[in-house]
Backbone as JSON, one array per atom type, in Angstrom:
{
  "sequence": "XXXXXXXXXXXXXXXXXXXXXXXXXXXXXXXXXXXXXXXXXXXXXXXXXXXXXXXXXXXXXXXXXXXXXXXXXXXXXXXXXXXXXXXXXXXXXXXXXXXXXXXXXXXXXXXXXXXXXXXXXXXXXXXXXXXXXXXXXXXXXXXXXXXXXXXXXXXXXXX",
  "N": [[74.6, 119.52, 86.28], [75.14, 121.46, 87.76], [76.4, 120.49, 90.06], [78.77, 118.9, 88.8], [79.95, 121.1, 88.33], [80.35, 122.56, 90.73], [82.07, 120.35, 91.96], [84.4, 120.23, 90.93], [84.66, 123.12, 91.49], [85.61, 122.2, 93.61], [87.62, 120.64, 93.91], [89.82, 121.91, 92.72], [89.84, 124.04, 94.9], [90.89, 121.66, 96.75], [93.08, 121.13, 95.62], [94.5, 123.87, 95.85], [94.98, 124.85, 98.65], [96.43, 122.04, 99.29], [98.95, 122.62, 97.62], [100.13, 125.06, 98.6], [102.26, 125.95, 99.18], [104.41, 127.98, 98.46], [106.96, 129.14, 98.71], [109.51, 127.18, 100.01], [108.93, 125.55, 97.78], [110.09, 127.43, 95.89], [112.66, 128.14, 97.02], [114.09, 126.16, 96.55], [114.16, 125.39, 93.91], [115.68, 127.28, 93.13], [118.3, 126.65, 94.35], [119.16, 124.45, 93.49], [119.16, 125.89, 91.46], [121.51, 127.38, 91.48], [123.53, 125.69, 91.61], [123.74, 124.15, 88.91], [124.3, 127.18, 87.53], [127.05, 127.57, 88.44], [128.72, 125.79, 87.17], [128.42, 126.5, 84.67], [128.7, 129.41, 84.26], [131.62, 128.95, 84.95], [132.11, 127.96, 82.63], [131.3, 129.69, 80.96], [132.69, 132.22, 81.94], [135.88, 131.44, 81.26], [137.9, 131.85, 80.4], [138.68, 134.31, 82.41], [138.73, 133.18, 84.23], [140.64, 131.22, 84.12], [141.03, 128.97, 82.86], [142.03, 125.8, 81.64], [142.07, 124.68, 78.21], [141.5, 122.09, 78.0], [140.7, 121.73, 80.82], [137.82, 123.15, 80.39], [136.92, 121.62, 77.89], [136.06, 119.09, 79.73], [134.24, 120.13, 81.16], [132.55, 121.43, 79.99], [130.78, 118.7, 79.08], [129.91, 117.51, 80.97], [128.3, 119.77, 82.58], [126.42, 120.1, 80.41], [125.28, 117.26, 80.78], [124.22, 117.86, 83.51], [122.71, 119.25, 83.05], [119.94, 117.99, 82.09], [119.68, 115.8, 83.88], [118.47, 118.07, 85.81], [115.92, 118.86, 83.95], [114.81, 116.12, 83.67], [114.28, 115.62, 86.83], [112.54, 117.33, 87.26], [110.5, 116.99, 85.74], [109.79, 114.63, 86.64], [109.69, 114.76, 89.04], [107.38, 116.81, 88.76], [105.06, 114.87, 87.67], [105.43, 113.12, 89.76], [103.83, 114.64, 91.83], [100.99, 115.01, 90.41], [100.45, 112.84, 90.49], [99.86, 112.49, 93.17], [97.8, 114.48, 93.14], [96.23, 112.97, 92.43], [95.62, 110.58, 93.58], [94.14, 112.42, 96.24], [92.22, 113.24, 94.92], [89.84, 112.26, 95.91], [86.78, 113.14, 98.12], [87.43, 111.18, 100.09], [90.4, 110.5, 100.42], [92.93, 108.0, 100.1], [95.21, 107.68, 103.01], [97.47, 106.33, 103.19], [98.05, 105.8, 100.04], [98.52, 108.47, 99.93], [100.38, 109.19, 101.74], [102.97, 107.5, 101.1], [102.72, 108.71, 98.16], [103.79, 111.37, 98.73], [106.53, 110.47, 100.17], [107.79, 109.1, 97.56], [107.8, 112.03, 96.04], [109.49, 112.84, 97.46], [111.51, 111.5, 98.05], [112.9, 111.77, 95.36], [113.43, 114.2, 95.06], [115.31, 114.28, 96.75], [117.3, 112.03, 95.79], [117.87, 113.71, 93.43], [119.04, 116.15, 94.5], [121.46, 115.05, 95.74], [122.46, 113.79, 93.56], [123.46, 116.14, 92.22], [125.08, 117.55, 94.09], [127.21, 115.66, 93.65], [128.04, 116.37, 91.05], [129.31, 118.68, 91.4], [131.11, 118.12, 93.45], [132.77, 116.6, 91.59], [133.18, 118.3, 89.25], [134.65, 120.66, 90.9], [136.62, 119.36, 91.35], [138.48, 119.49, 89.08], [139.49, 122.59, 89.47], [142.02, 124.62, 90.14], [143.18, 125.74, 93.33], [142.98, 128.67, 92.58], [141.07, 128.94, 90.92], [139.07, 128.36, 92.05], [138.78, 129.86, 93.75], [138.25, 131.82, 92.32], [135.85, 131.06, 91.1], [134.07, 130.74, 93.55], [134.21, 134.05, 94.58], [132.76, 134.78, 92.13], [130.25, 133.58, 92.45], [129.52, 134.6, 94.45], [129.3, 137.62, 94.01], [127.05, 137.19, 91.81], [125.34, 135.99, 93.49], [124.95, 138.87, 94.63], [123.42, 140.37, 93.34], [121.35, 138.86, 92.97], [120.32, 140.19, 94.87], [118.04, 141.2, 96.39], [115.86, 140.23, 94.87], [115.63, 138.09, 96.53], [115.26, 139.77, 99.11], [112.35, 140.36, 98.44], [111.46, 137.63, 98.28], [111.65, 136.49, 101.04], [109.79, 138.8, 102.32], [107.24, 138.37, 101.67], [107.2, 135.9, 102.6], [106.42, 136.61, 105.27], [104.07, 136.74, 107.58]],
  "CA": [[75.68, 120.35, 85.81], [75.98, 122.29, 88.94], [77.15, 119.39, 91.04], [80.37, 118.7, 88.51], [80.91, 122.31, 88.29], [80.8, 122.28, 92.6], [82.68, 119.27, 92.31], [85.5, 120.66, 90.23], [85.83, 124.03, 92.47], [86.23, 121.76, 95.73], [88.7, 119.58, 93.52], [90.41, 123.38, 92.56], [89.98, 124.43, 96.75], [91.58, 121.22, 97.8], [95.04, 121.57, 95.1], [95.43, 124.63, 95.9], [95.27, 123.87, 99.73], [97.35, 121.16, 99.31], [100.06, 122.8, 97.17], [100.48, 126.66, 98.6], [103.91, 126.47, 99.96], [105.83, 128.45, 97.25], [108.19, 129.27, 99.13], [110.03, 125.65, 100.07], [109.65, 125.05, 96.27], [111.16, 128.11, 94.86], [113.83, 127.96, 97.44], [114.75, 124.9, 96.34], [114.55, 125.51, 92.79], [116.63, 128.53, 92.98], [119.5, 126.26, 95.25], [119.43, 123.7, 92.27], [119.92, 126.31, 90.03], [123.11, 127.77, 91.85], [124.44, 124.29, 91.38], [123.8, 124.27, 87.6], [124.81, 128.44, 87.21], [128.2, 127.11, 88.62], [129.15, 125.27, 85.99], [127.75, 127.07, 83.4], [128.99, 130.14, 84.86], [132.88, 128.55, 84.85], [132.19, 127.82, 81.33], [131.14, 131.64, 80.05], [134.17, 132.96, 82.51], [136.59, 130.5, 81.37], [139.6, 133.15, 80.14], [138.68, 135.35, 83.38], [139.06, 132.27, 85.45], [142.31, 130.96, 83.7], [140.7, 127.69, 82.54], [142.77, 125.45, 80.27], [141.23, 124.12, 77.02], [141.26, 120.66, 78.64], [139.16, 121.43, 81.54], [136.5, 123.49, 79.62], [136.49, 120.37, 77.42], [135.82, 118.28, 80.34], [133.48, 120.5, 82.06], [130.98, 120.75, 79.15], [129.85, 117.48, 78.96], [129.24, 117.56, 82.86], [127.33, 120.97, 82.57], [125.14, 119.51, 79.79], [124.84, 116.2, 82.18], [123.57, 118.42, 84.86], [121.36, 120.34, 82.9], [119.44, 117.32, 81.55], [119.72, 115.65, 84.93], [117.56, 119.09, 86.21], [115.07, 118.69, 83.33], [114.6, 115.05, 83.99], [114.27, 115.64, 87.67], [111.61, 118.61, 87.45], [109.41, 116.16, 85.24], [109.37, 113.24, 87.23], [108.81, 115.79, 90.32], [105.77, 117.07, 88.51], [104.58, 113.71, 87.48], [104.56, 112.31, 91.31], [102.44, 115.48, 92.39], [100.19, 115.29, 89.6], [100.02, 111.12, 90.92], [99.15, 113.22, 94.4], [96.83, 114.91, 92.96], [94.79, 111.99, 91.58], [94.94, 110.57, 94.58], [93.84, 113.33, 96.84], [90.72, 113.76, 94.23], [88.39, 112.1, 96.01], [86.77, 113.77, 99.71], [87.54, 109.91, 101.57], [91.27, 109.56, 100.02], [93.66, 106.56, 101.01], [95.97, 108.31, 103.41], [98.46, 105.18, 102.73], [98.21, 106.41, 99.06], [98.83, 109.53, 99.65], [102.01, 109.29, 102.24], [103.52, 106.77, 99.83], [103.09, 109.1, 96.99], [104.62, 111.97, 99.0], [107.61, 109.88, 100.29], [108.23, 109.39, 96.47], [108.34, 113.08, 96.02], [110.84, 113.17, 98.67], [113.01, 110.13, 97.33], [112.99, 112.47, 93.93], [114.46, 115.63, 95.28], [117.16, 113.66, 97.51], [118.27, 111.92, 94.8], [118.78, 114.83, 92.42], [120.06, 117.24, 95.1], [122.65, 114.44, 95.63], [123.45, 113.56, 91.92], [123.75, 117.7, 91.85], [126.26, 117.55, 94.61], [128.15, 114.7, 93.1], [128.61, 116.88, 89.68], [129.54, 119.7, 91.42], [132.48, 117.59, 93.68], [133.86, 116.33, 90.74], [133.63, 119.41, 88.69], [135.61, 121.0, 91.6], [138.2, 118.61, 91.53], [139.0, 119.55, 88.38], [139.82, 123.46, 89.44], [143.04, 124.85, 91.03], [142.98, 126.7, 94.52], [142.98, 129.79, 92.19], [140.38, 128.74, 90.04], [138.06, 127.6, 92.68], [138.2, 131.21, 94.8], [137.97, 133.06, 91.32], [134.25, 130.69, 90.95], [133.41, 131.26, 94.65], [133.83, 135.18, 93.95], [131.75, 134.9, 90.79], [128.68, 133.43, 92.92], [129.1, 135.96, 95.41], [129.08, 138.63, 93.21], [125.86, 137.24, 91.48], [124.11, 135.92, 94.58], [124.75, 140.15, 95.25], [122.98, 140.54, 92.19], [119.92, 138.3, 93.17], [119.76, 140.08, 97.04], [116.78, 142.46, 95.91], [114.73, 139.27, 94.51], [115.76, 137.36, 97.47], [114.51, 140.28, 99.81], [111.21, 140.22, 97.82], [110.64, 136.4, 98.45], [111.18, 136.71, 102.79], [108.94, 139.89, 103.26], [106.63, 137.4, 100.81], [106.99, 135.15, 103.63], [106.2, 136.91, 106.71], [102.85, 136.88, 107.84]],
  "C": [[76.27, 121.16, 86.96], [76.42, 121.38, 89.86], [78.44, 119.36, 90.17], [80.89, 120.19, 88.81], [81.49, 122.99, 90.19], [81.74, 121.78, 92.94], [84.58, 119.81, 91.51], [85.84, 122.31, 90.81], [85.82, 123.57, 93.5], [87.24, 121.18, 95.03], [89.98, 120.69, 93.25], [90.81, 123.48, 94.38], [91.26, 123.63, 96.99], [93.12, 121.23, 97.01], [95.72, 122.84, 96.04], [95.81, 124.95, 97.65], [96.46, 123.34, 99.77], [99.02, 121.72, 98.97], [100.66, 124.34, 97.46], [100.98, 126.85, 99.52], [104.64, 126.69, 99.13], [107.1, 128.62, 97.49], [108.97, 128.43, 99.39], [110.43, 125.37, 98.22], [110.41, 125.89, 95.3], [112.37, 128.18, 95.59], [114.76, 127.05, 97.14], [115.1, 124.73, 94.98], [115.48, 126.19, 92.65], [117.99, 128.02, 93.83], [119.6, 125.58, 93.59], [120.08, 124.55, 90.91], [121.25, 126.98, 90.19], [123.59, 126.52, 91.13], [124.45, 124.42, 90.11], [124.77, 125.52, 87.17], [126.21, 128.32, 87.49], [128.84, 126.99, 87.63], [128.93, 126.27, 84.64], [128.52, 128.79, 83.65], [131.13, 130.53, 84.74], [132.92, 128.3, 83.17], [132.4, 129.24, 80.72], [132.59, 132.2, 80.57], [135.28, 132.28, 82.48], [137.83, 131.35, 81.32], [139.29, 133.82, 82.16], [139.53, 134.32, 84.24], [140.5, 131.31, 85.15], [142.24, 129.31, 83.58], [141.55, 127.2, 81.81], [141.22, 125.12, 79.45], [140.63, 122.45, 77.78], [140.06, 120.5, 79.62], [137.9, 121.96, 81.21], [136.13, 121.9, 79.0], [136.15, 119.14, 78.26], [134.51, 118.88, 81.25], [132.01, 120.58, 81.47], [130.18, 120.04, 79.26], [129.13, 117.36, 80.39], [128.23, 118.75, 82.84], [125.97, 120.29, 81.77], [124.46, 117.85, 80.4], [124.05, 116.84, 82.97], [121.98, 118.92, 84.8], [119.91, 119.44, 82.2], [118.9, 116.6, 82.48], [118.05, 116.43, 85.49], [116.45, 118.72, 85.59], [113.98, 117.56, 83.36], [113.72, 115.05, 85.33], [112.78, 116.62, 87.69], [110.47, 117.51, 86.98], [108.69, 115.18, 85.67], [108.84, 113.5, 88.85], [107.25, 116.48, 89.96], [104.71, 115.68, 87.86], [104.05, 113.12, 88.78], [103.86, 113.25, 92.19], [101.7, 115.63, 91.5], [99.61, 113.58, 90.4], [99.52, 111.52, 92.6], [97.74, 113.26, 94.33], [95.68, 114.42, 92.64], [94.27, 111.73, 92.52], [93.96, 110.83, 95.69], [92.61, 113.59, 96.04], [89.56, 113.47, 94.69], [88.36, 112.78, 97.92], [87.62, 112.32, 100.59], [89.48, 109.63, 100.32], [91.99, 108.69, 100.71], [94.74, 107.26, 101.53], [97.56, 107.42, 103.31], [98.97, 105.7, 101.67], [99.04, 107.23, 99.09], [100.87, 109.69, 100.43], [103.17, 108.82, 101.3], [104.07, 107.95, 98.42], [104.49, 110.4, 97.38], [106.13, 111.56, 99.92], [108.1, 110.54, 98.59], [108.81, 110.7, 96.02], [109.24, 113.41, 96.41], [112.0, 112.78, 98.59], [112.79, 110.92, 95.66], [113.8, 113.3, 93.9], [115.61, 115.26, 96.25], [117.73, 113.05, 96.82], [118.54, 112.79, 93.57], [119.69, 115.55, 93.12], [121.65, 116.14, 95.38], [123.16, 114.23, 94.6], [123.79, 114.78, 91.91], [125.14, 118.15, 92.82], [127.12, 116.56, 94.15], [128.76, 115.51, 91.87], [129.4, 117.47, 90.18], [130.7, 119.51, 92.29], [133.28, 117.32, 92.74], [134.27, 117.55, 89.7], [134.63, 120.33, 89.52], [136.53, 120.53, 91.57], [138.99, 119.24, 90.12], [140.14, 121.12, 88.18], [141.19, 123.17, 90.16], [142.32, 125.53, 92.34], [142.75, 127.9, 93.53], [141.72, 130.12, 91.69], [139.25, 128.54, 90.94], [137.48, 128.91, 93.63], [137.76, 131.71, 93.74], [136.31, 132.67, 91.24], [133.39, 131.28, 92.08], [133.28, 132.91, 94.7], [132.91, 135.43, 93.14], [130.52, 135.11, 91.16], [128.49, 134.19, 93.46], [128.86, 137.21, 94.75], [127.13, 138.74, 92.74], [125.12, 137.09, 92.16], [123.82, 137.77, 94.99], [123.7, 140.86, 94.35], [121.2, 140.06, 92.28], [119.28, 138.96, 94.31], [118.53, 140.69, 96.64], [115.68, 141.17, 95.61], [114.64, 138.59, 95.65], [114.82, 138.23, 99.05], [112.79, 140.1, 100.09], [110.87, 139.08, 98.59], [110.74, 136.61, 100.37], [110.41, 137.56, 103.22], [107.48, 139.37, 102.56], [106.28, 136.69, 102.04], [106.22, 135.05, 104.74], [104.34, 137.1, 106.7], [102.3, 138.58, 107.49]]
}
């Protein structure tokens, strides 16, 4: 009994090892979610921003695209580090395995962050010059809104 329970805090040790770079992954979550808050963002401020009816009605379906997209993407990102993690379970793992798996990871988050820039070109196309500074204002405003959390995570950082 005390060998599994040994064996299960070195299998604990080596995750958390393996996986304690928060910072990379919340940076990255928190870019993805600009991209989403965009949209979503142009939706709530649609009068402010001098939307027609037309492009709200076109921007919807793309917002709820995006946001399904994200959901999708997060799952199948925690799926191929959980397929890490199997790997990595034993002391002698297959370092083949393992590169492989983390490629995958890699070919996961380059093709979302690109489908996420693809929404977010064509959702642009759809603004005016007017419409497109009034959004870029918006973010700036709220990114001014996040600076205090954002502080938090770099003094987080520093040694």
């Amino acid at each position: 009994m005390k060998i599994l329970s040994s064996m299960a805090f070195i299998g604990s040790l080596v995750f958390l090892l393996a996986f304690s770079v928060p910072l990379p992954a919340s940076a990255e979550m928190m870019e993805m979610d600009k991209m989403g808050e965009m949209m979503g963002m142009c939706i709530e401020h649609a009068e402010m921003m001098g939307l027609t009816d037309d492009q709200i009605m076109k921007i919807k379906p793309r917002h709820s695209d995006m946001q399904k997209k994200h959901a999708r993407y997060k799952a199948d990102k925690k799926i191929a580090e959980i397929e890490l993690m199997d790997i990595m379970d034993v002391k002698d793992f297959d370092l083949e395995k393992a590169r492989s798996a983390v490629k995958k990871i890699a070919e996961i988050k380059t093709a979302h962050k690109l489908e996420m820039l693809k929404s977010m070109k064509e959702m642009r196309t759809m603004l005016t010059e007017e419409q497109f500074k009034a959004m870029k204002k918006m973010m700036i405003m709220k990114l001014g809104e996040k600076e205090p959390m954002k502080m938090k995570m770099e003094m987080m950082d520093k040694p």
